[in-house]
Backbone bond lengths (Angstrom), bond angles and torsions (degrees), N, CA, C in turn:
res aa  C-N    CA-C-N  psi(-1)  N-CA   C-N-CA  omega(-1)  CA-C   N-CA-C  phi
1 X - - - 1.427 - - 1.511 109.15 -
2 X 1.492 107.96 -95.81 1.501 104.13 -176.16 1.477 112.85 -117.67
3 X 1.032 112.87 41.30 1.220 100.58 -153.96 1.792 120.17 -93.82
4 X 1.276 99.04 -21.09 1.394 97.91 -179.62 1.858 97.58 -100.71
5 X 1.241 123.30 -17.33 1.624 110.33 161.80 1.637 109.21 -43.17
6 X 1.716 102.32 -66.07 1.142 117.38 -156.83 1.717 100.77 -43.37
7 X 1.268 112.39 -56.25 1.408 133.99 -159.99 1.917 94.75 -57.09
8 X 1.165 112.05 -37.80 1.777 106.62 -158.80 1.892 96.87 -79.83
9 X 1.642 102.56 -23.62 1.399 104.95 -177.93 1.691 110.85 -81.53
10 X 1.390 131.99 18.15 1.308 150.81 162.65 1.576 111.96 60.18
11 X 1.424 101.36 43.53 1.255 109.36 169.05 1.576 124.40 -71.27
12 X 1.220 97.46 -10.77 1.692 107.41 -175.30 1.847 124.73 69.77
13 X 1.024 133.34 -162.41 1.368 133.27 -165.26 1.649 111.40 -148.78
14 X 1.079 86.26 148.02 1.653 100.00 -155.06 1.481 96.42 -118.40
15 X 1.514 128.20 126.37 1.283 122.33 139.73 1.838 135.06 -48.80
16 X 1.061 111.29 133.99 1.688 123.57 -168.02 1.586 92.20 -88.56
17 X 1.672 92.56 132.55 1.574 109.68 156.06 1.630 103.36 -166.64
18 X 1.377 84.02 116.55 1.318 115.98 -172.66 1.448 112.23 -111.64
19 X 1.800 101.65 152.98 1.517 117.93 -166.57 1.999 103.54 -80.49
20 X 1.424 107.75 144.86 1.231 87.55 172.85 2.025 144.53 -83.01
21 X 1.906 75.13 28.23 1.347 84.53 171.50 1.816 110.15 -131.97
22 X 1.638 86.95 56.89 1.800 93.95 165.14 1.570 119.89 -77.92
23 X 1.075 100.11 114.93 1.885 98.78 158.19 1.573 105.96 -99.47
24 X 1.329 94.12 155.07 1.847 123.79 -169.48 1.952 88.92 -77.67
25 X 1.020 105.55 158.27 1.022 131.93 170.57 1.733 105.75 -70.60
26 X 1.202 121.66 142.59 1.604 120.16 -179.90 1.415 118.21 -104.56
27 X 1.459 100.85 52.15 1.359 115.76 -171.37 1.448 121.18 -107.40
28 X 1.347 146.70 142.70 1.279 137.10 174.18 1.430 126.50 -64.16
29 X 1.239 133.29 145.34 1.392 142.68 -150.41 1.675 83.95 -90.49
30 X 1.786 125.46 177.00 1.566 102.33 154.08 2.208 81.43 122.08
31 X 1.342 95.77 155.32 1.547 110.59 167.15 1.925 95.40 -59.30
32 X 1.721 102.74 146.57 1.071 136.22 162.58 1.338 126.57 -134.11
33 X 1.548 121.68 141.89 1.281 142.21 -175.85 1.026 110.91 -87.74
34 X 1.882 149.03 110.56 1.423 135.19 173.39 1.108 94.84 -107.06
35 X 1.572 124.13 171.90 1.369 153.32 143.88 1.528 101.93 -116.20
36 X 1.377 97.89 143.95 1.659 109.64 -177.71 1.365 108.35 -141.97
37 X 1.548 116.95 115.40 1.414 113.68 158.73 1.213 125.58 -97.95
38 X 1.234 143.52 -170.13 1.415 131.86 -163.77 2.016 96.72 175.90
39 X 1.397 93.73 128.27 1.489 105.44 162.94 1.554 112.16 -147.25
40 X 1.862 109.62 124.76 1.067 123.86 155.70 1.400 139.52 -105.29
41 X 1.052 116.95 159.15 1.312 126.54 -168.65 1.746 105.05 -131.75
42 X 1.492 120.22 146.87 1.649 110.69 158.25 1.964 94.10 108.01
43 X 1.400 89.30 -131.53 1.367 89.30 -171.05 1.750 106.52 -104.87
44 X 1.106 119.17 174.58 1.194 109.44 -153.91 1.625 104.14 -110.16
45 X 1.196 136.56 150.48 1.560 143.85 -170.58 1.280 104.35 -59.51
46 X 1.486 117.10 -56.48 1.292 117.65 -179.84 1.796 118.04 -78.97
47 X 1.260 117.36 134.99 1.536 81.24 174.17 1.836 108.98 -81.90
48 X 1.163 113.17 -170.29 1.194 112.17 -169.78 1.201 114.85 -82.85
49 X 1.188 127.99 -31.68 1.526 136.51 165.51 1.493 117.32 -55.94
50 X 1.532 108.59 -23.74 1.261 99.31 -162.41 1.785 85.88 -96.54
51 X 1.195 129.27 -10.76 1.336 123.08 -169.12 1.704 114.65 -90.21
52 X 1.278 89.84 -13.31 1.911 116.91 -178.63 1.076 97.46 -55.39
53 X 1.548 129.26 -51.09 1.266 142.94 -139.40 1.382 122.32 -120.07
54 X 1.547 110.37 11.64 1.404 135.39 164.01 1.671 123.76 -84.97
55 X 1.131 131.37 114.31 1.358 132.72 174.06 1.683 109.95 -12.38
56 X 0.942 111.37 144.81 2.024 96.26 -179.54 1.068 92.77 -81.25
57 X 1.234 154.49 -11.50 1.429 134.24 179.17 1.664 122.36 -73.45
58 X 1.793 95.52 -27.80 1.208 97.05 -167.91 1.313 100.99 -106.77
59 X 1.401 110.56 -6.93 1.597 114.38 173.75 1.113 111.61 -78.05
60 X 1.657 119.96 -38.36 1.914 125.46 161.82 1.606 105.36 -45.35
61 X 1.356 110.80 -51.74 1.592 93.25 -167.93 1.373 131.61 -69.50
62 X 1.797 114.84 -26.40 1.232 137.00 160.53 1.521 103.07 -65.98
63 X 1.107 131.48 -37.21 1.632 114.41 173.24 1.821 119.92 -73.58
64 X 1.150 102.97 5.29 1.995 117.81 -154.67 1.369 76.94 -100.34
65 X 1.754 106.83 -40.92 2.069 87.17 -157.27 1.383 113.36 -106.76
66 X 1.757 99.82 14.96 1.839 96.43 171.58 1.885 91.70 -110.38
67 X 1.049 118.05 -0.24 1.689 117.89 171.86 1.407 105.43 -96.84
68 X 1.692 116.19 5.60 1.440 120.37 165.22 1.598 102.10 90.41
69 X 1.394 141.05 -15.74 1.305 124.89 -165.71 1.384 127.28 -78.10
70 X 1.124 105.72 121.61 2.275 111.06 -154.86 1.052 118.62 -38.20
71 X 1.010 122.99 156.14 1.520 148.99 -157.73 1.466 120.50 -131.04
72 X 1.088 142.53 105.71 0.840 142.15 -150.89 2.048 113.11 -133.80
73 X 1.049 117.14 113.40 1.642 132.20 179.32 1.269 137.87 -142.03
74 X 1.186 124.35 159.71 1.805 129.22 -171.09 1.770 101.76 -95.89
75 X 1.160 116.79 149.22 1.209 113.71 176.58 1.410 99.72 -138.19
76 X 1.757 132.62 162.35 1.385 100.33 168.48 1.695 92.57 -139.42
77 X 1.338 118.21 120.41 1.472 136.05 -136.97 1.962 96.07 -110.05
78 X 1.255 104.72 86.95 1.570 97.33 158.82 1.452 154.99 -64.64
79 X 0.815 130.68 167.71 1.551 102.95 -154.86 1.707 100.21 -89.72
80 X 1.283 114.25 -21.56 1.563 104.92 162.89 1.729 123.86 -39.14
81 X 1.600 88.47 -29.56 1.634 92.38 -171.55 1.343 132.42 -93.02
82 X 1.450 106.78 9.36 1.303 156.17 -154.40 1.697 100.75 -100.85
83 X 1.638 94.02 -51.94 1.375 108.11 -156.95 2.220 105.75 -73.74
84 X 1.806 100.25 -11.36 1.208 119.59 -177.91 1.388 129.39 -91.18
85 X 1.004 134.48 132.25 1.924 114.08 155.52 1.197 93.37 -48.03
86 X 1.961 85.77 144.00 1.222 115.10 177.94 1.547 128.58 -66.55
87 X 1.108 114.68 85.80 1.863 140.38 -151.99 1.784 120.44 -125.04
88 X 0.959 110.09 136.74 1.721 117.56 -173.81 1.483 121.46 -50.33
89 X 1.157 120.41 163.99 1.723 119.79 164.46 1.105 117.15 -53.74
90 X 1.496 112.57 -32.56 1.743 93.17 -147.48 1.757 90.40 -132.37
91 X 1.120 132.59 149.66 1.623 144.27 149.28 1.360 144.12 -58.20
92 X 1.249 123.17 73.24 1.106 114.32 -178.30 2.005 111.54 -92.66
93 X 1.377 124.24 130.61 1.139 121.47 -129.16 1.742 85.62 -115.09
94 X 1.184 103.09 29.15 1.093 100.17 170.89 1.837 138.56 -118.62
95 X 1.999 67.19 3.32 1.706 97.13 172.64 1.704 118.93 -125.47
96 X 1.321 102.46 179.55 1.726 97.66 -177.65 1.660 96.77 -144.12
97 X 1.327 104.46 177.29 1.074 115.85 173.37 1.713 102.66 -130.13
98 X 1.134 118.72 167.00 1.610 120.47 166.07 1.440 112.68 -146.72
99 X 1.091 142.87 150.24 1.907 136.43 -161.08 1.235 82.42 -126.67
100 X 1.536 92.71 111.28 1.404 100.99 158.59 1.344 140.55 -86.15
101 X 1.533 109.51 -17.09 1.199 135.44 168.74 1.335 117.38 -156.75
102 X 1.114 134.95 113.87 1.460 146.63 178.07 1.831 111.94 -121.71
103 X 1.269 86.98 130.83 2.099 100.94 179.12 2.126 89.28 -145.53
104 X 1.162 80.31 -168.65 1.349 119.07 178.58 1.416 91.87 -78.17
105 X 1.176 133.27 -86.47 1.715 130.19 167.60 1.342 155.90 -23.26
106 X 2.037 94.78 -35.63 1.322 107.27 -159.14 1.673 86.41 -155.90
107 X 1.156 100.51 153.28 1.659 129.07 163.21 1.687 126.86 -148.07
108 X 0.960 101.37 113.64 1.337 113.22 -158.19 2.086 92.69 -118.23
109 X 1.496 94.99 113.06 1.971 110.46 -175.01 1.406 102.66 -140.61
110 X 1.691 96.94 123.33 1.215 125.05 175.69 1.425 107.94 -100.62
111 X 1.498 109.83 130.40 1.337 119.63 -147.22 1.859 106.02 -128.84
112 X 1.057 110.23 144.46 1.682 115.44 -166.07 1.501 116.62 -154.21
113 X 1.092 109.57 130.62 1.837 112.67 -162.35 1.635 92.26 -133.09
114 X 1.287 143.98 128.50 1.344 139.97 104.43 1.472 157.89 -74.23
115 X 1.265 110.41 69.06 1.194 115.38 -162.98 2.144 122.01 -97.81
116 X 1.346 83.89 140.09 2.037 89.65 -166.61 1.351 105.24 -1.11
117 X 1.329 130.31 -73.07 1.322 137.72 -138.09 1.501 110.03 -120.06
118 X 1.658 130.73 -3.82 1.477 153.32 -170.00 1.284 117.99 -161.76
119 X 1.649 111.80 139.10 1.308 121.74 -167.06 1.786 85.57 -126.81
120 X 1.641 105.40 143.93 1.280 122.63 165.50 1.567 122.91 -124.78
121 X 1.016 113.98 142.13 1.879 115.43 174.87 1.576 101.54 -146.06
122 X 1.647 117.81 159.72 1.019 104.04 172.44 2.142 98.11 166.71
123 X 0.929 90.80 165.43 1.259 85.22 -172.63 1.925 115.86 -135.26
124 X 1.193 110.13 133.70 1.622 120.38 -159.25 1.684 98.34 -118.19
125 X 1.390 120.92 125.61 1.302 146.70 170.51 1.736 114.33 -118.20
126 X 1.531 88.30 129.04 2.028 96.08 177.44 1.465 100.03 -147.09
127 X 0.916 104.49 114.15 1.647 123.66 167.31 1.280 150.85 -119.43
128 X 1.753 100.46 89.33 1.180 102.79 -161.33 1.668 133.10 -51.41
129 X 1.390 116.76 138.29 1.397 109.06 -160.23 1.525 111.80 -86.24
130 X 1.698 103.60 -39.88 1.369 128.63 151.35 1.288 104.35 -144.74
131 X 1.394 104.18 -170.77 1.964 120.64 172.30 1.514 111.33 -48.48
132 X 1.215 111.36 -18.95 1.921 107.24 -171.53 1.933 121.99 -128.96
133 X 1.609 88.05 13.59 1.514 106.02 171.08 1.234 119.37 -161.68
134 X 0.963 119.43 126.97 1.653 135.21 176.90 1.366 107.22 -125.57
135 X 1.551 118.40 136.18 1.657 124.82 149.25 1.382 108.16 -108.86
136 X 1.395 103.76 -169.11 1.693 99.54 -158.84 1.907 77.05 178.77
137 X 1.720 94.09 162.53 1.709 111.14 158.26 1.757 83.77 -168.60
138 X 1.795 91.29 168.85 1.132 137.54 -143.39 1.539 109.70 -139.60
139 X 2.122 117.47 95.07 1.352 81.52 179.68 1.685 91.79 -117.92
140 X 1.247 125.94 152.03 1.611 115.80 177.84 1.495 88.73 -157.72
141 X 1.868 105.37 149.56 1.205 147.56 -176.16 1.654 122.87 -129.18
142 X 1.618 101.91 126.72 1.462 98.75 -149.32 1.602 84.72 -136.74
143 X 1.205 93.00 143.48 1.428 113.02 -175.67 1.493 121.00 -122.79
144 X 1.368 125.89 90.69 1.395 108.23 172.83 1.241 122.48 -118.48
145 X 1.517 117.61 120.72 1.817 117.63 -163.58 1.648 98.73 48.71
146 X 1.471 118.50 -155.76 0.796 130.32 -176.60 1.727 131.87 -56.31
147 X 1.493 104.38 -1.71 1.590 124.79 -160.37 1.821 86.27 -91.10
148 X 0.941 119.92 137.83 2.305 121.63 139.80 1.483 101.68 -127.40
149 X 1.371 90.77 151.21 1.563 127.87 156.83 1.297 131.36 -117.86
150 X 1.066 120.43 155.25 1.525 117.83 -168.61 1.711 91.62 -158.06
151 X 1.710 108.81 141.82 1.346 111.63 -162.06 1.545 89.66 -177.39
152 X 1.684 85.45 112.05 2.109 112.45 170.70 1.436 81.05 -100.34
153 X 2.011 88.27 144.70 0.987 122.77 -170.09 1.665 95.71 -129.27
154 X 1.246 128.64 129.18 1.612 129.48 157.32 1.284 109.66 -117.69
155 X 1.242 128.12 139.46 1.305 130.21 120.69 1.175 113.86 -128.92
156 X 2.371 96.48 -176.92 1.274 129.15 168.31 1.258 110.11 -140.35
157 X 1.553 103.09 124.39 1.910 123.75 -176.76 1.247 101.50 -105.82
158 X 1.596 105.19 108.71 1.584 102.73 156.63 1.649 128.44 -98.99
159 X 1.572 144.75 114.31 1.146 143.09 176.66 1.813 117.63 -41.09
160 X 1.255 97.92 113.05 1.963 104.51 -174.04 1.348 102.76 -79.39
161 X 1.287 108.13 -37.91 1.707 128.33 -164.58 1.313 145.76 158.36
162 X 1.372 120.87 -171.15 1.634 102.71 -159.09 1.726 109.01 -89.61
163 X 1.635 113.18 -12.83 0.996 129.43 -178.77 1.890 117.93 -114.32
164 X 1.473 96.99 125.54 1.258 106.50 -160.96 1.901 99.84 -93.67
165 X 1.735 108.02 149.68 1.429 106.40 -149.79 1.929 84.74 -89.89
166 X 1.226 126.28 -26.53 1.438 117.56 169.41 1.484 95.39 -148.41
167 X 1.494 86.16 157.36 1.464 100.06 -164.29 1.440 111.33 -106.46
168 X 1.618 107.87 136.14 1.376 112.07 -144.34 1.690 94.17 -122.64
169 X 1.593 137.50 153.24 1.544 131.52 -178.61 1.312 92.75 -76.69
C-alpha cells in the first residue's frame, strides 16, 4: 500500500499491538498503485539546513511533498502483510500501535511514539472499497520541545496485479 511513501516522508515506525479480534483487510495480495497527498503545518521534517544541502532536484521533490503535491508509487504487498494491521517495515520500539477498529473493510490504528526529545500520537484509517481499491488518511501530531507539527495524510491504492514488477521486503 503505502508503505515505503509513508516511510521516505520520515514518519518513522511503529511497533504493532493488536486486538485479538483483528480481521485482515479484504484486499488482494499482488503490486499496488498509491497516490499520496500530504499537508503540514508547524515545524518542518527536514530541518532547513539539512535541505540546503540536498541536490535541487531532490530538494524540489522533498519540498513538493511537505507543500502537499501528490505522490505517486508501486508497492508490492504480500499476503503475509495482509495477514497484519496496516503497519510499517521497520520497528522503532519506542512506539505502538492499538486497532481500534478492524473488519474486512476498515482499520482504524491509534498510534503513539515517545521519543527523548519528541512525543507523537495520531491516528491512521484504510478502507477498503473493494478487493482492488482502498483509500486511507493519516492524521499525526508531533511535538518537539517547544516546536509541533501536524500533517494530514490521504491516499488511494489501486491493485495492478497479482505479480509484483520488483520485489520489495
Amino acid at each position: 500500500m503505502i508503505t515505503k511513501t509513508l516511510l521516505g516522508m520520515g514518519l518513522g515506525c511503529f511497533a504493532v499491538a493488536w486486538a485479538a479480534d483483528f480481521h485482515p483487510l479484504n484486499i488482494k495480495p499482488g503490486e499496488w498503485q498509491s497516490t499520496v497527498s500530504m499537508n503540514m503545518s508547524g515545524m518542518p521534517a527536514i530541518p532547513p539546513e539539512a535541505l540546503a544541502k540536498l541536490p535541487p532536484e531532490q530538494r524540489a521533490k522533498i519540498e513538493g511533498r511537505m507543500k502537499g503535491a501528490p505522490q505517486t508509487s508501486t508497492v508490492c504487498v504480500k499476503k503475509e502483510k495482509l495477514d497484519q494491521p496496516f503497519a510499517w517495515d521497520k520497528v522503532d520500539k519506542a512506539c505502538t500501535h492499538s486497532v481500534v477498529t478492524s473488519s474486512g473493510s476498515m482499520q482504524e490504528i491509534h498510534v503513539e511514539c515517545a521519543h527523548e526529545h519528541s512525543k507523537t500520537s495520531g491516528v491512521v484509517r484504510v478502507e477498503a472499497l473493494d478487493s482492488e481499491n482502498i483509500k486511507g488518511s493519516m492524521q499525526i501530531n508531533t511535538t518537539h520541545g517547544e516546536r509541533a507539527m501536524t500533517m494530514n495524510t490521504t491516499f488511494t491504492s489501486k491493485w495492478i496485479g497479482p505479480t509484483c514488477s520488483k520485489e520489495q521486503p
